[in-house]
C-alpha positions in Angstrom: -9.4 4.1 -19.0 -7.2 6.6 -19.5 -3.4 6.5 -18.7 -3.0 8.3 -14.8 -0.9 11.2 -15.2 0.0 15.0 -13.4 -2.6 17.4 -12.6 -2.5 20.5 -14.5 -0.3 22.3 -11.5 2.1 19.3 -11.5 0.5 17.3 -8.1 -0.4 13.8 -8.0 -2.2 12.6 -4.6 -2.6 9.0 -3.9 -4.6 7.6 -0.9 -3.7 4.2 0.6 -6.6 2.5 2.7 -5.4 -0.6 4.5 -6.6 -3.9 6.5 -9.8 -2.8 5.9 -11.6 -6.4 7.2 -15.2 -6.0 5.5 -17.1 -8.6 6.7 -20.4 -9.6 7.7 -20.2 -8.2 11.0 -21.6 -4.8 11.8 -18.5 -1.9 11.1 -18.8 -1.7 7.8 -20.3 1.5 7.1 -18.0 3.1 9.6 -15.4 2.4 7.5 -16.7 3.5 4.1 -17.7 6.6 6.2 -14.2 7.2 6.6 -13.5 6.8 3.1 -15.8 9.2 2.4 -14.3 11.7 4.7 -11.0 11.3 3.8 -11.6 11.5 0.1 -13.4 14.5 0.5 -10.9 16.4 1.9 -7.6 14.9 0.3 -9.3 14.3 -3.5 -6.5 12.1 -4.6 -6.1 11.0 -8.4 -5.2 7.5 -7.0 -6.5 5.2 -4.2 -4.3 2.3 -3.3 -5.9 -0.4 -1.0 -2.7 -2.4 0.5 -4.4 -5.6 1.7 -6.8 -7.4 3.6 -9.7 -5.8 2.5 -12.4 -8.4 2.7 -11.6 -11.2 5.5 -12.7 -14.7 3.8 -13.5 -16.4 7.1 -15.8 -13.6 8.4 -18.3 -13.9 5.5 -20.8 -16.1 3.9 -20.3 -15.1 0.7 -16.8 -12.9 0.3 -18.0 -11.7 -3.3 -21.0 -9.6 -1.8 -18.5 -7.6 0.1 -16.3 -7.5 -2.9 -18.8 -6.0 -5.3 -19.8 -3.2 -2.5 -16.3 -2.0 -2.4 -15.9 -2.0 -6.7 -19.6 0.0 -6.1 -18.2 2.7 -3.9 -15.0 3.4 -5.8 -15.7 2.8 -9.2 -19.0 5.5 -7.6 -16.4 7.8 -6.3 -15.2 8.2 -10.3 -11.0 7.8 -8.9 -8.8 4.7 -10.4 -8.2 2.6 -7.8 -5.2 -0.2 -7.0 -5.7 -3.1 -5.0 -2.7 -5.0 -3.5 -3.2 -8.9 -2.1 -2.8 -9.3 1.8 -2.5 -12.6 3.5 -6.3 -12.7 4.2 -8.0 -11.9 1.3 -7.9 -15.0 -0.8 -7.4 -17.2 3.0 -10.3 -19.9 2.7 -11.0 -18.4 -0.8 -10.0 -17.6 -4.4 -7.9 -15.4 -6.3 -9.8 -16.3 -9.1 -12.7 -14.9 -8.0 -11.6 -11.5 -6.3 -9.7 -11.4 -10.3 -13.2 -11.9 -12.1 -14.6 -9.5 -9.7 -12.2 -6.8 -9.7 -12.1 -7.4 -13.5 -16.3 -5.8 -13.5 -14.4 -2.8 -12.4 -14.4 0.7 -14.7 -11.6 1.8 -12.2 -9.9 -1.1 -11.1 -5.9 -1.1 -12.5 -5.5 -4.0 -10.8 -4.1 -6.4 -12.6 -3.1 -10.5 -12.2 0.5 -10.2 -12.9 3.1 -12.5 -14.8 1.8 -16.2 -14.4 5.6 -17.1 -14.1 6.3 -15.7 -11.3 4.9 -16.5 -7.3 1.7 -14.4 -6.1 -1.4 -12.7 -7.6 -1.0 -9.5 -8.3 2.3 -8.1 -8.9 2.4 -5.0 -11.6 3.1 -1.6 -12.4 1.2 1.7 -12.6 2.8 4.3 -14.3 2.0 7.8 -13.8 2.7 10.1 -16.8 4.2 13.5 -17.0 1.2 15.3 -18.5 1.0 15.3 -22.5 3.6 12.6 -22.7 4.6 9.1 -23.3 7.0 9.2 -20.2 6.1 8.1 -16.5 7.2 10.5 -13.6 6.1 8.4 -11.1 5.7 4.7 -10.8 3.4 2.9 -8.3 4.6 -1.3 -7.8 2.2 -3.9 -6.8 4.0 -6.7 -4.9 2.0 -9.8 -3.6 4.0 -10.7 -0.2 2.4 -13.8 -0.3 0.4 -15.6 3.5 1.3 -18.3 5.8 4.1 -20.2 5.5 5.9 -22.8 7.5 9.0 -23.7 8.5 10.1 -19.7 9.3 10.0 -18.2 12.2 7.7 -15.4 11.8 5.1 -18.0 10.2 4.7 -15.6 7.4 4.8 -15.4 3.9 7.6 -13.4 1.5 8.3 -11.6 -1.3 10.5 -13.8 -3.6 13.3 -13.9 -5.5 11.3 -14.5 -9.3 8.9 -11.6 -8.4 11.8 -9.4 -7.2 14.0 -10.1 -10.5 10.5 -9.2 -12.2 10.3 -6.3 -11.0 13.6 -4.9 -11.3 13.6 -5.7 -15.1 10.4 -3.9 -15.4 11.5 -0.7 -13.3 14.5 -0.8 -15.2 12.5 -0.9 -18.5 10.1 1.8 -17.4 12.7 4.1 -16.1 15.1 4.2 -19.3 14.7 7.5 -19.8 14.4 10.1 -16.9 15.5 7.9 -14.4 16.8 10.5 -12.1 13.1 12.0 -11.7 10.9 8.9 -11.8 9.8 8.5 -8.0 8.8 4.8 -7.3 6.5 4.0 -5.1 5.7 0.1 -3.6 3.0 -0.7 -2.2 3.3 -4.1 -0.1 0.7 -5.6 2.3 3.4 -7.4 5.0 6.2 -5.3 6.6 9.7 -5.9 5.5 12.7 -6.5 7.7 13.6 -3.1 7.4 10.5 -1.8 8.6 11.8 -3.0 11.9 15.5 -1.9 11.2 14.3 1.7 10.5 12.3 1.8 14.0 15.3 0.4 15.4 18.4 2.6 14.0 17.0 5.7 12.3 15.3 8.3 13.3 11.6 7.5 12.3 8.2 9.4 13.1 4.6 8.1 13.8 3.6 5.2 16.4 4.9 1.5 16.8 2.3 0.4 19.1 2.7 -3.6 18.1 5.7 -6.4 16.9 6.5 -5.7 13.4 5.0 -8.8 11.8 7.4 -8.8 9.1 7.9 -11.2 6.1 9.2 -14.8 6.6 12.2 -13.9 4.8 14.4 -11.7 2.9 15.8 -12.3 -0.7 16.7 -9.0 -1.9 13.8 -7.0 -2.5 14.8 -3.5 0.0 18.3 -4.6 -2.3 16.5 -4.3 -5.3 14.4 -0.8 -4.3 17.4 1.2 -3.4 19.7 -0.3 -6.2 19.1 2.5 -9.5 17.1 4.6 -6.8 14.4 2.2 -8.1 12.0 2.5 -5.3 11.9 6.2 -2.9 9.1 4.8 -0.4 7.5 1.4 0.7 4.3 1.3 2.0 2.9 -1.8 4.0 0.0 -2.6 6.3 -0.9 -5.8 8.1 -0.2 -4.4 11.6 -3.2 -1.9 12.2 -1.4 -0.2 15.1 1.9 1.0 13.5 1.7 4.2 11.3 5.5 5.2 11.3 8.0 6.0 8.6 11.5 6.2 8.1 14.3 6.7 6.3 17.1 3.7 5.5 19.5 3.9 2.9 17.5 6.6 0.7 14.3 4.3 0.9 11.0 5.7 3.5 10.0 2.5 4.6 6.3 3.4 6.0 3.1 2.1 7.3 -0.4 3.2 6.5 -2.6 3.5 9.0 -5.6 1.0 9.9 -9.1 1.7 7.9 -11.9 -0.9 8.9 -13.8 -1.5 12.0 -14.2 -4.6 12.1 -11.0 -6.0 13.5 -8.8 -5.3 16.0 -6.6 -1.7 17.2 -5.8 0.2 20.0 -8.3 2.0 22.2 -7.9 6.3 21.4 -5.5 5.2 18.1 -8.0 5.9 14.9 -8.5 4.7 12.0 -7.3 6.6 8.8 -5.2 6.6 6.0 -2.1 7.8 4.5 -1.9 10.2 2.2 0.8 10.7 -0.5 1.4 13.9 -3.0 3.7 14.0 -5.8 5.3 16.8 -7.8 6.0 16.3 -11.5 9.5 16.4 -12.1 10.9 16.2 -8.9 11.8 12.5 -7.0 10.5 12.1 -3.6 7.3 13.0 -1.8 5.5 14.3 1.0 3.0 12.1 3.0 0.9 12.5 6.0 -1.9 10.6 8.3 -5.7 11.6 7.6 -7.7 10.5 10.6 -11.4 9.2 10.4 -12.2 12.5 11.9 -11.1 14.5 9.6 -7.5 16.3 11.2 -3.9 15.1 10.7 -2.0 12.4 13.0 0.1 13.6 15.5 4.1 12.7 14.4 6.0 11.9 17.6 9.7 11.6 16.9 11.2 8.4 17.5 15.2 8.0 18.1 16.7 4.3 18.0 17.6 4.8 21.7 14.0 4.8 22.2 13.6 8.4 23.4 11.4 11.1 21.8 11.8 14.3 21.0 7.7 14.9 21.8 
């Protein structure tokens, strides 16, 4: 495949599909119907799916849903990313969603440094066009599933992959630092996704408790330090959708794309959509709903009062 870099007019849209839940029960087509709408009107260069894609203890055989979702994409002729969430290789393998992703034209995923915790964790640099040097870079970080003894009863980030990381931005972003805009994509909320509801003003919908990591060893540290990271995109909570600034970093949500599990009655399933310009750090990003229009944005102040 060849490198991901700027369109010809300097854009670069990525579309992150989250907690999609294939399974064999009977939404499933709904939700590649909403891929297809979406796609159709955003045409990204990139499709990022942030976790939980197929649910493990709702199939037979996981690996059937797993080959219809390389199908559509690597059909739909876009590179796609996939990031692990706590339920895709629950009562299964990451072995076997590897081999399978690994039959993929399109598929960048890739396993990741065997020294480090997770499945999962790399990098995707996007090239300024004709060159050798990224402009963007999109991060893969596996924040693990269960774990015991915290009091969230989930999994983290840790400190190995977070060191990992921040040697490889640091590598990556040698030259042109200033202008590389980092994206991570992460399927479990960070602490500061709840901070940023809670002190900043943020816009979008909390409609559920943040279910947020078991702990935190450095890794919001680590994005802000070098203006490594300028957004952090997470799923896991199929209700949320808001985003925020804290400390230079949007912390954000996607928003819920499968059927199959649970929402909120009148909230729809969609997707967030994000568009870079060459050249420039930062981004713009909105909500594509499965019907085709953009999410309302209520405003959200830390007092709890909105400006809708």
């Amino acid at each position: 495949m060849q490198p991901l870099e700027f369109r010809p007019d300097g854009l670069f849209v990525l579309v992150q599909f989250t907690d999609t839940h294939f399974a064999d029960l009977p939404h499933n087509r709904e939700t590649f119907e909403l891929f297809d709408r979406v796609l159709q009107i955003e045409k990204p260069d990139l499709i990022v799916l942030s976790g939980d894609i197929v649910h493990p203890a709702w199939c037979k055989d996981p690996l059937i849903h797993w080959a219809d979702v390389v199908r559509y994409f690597d059909a739909k002729n876009v590179p796609w990313a996939f990031v692990q969430g706590n339920h895709d290789a629950q009562e299964f393998t990451y072995e076997a969603i590897e081999d399978t992703l690994a039959g993929s034209r399109l598929s960048l995923y890739e396993s990741g440094p065997e020294s480090i915790f997770g499945h999962g964790n790399y990098a995707v640099p996007i090239y300024k066009r004709g060159t050798s040097r990224p402009g963007a870079i999109v991060w893969s970080l596996d924040s693990g599933q269960g774990a015991e003894g915290v009091a969230s009863g989930w999994d983290w980030v840790k400190r190995d992959q977070i060191a990992w990381f921040s040697a490889e931005a640091d590598r990556l972003m040698k030259q042109d630092g200033d202008s590389i805009t980092g994206l991570a994509f992460v399927h479990m909320p960070l602490v500061q996704h709840l901070t940023v509801w809670q002190t900043t003003p943020c816009s979008g919908f909390l409609n559920e408790k943040v279910c947020m990591q078991g702990m935190d060893e450095g890794l919001f540290d680590a994005f802000k330090e070098r203006s490594r990271v300028a957004g952090c995109f997470v799923g896991h909570d199929h209700v949320n959708d808001y985003e925020g600034v804290l400390e230079g970093v949007t912390l954000a949500y996607g928003r819920g794309s499968g059927y199959n599990c649970y929402g909120k009655e009148g909230f729809r399933k969609g997707a967030r959509v994000i568009t870079l310009r060459e050249g420039i750090r930062g981004f713009q990003t909105h909500i594509r709903l499965d019907d085709g229009t953009l999410a309302p944005r209520p405003s959200h102040l830390p007092d709890g009062t909105s400006l809708n």
